[in-house]
Structures are given as structure tokens and as C-alpha cells.
C-alpha positions as CSV (number, residue, x, y, z in Angstrom):
1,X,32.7,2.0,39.9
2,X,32.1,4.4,37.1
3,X,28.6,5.1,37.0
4,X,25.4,5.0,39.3
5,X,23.9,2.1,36.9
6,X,26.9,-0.2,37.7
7,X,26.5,0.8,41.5
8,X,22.5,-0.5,40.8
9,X,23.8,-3.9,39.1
10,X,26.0,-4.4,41.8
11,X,22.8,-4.3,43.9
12,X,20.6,-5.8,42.3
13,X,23.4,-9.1,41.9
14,X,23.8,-8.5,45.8
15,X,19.7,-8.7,46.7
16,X,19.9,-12.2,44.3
17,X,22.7,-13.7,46.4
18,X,21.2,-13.0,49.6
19,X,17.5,-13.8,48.5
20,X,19.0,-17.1,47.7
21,X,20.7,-17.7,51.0
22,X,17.4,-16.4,53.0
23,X,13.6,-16.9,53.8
24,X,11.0,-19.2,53.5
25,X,11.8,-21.5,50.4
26,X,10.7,-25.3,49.3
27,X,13.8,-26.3,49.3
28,X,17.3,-25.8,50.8
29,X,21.0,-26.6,49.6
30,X,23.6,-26.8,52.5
31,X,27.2,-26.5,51.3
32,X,29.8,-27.5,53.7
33,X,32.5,-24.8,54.2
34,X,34.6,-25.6,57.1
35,X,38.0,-25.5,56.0
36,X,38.6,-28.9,54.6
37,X,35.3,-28.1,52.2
38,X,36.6,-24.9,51.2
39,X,40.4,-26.4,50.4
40,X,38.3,-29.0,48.1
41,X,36.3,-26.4,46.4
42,X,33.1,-25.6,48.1
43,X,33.3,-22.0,47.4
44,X,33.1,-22.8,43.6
45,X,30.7,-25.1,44.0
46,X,28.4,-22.9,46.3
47,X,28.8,-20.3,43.2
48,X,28.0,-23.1,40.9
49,X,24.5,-24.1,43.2
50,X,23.6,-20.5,42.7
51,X,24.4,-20.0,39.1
52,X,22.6,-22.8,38.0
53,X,19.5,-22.0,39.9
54,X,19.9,-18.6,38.0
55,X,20.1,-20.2,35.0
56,X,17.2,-22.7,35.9
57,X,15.4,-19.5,36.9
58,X,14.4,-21.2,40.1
59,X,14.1,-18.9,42.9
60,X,12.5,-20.7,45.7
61,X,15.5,-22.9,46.7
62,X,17.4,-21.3,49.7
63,X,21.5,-21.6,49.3
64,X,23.4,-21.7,52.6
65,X,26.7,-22.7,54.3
66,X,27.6,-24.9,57.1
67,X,30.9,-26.5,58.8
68,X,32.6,-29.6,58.6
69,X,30.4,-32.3,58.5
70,X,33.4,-34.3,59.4
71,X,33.6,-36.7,56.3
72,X,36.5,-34.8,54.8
73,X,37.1,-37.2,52.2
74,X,33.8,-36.4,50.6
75,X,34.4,-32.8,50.3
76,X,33.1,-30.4,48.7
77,X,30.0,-32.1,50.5
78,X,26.8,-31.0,49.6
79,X,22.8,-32.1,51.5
80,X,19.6,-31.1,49.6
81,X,16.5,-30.5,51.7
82,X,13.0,-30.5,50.0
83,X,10.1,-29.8,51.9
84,X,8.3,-33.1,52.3
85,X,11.6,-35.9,51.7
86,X,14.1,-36.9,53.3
87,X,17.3,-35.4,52.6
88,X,20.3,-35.9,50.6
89,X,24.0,-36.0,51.5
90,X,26.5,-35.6,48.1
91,X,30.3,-36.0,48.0
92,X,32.4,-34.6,45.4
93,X,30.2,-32.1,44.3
94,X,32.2,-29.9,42.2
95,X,30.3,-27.5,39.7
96,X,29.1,-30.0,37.0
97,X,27.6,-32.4,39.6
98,X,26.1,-28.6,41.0
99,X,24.4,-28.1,37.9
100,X,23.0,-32.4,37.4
101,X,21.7,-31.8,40.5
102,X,19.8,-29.0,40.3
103,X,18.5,-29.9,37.0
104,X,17.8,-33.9,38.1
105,X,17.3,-33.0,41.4
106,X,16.0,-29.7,42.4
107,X,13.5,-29.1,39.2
108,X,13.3,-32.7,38.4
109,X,12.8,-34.5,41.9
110,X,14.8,-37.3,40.9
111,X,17.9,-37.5,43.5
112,X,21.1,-38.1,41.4
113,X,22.3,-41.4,42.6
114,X,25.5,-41.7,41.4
115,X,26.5,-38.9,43.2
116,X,24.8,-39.6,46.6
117,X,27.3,-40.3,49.9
């Protein structure tokens, strides 16, 4: 760090990652992260989930984590939860299909069926 206002950036990106993994929202994205996720690319995709809501500018959508949800061949494996629907289980969601869905999905409210498991 060279300089107080870098410390307060580094903050401020901190308090947006963790206001997106927290609290009351309308929705909720679960990546799965046990080991098999994360050696398929869940980590980038996580990023990718909370980029693109960044981008979308949607801050109401909680991002969190969870294990294996033992359908390895699906990783990274991604379930969207909107208040009021039934939820939705993706496979191979790598950081395009992050984006579709949170575009199609998220803002949209159109599930992206090609990429549903």
C-alpha cells in the first residue's frame, strides 16, 4: 500500500464483496466449492457472479458458497434462489454462462435453459 486512499479502496471493494455474500436480499446465488468445484473453476466463476452483478449494478442478489453437491461432473455447479420460484440448479457454469445468467436470469427472470442441470 502506498497511500491512505488505496487503503480506503481496498475497503470499500472489501464492504461490496461481503455486502454481496450477506443479509436480506431477493435473491440468492449458491456456488459450489467443495474441492471438485473449485478444481473445475468455481472460484472464477463465483468472481464472475459478482462482477457481473457489479456491472448490472444489482445489489440485492446475495452471493455465497457451499460444498459438493455431489454431481461432480456438473461442476462448477451453480443454484439460483429467487424469492417467490422455485430454484435453479446450473452445470458448467463458467464465467460467460455467470454473466447470461445474471443478465437472462437474475434481471430478466427468464431461467437460461440451456444451461439448466
Amino acid at each position: 500500500m502506498k497511500s491512505l486512499e488505496e487503503l480506503r479502496k481496498i475497503r470499500d471493494e472489501v464492504r461490496q464483496s461481503l455486502d454481496l455474500r450477506a443479509g436480506e436480499h431477493r435473491a440468492k446465488i449458491v456456488v459450489c466449492m467443495g474441492t471438485c468445484g473449485i478444481a473445475a473453476g468455481a472460484r472464477d466463476t463465483m468472481k464472475a457472479f459478482m462482477d457481473a452483478l457489479g456491472e448490472a449494478n444489482v445489489n440485492d442478489v446475495a452471493v455465497t458458497a457451499a460444498g459438493c453437491a455431489g454431481f461432480c461432473e456438473q461442476e462448477p455447479l451453480v443454484e439460483v434462489e429467487i424469492e417467490g420460484q422455485d430454484s435453479v440448479r446450473y452445470g458448467h457454469v463458467d464465467a460467460d454462462a455467470a454473466k447470461t445468467i445474471v443478465t437472462e436470469h437474475v434481471v430478466g427472470g427468464n431461467k437460461v435453459e440451456q444451461l439448466v442441470f
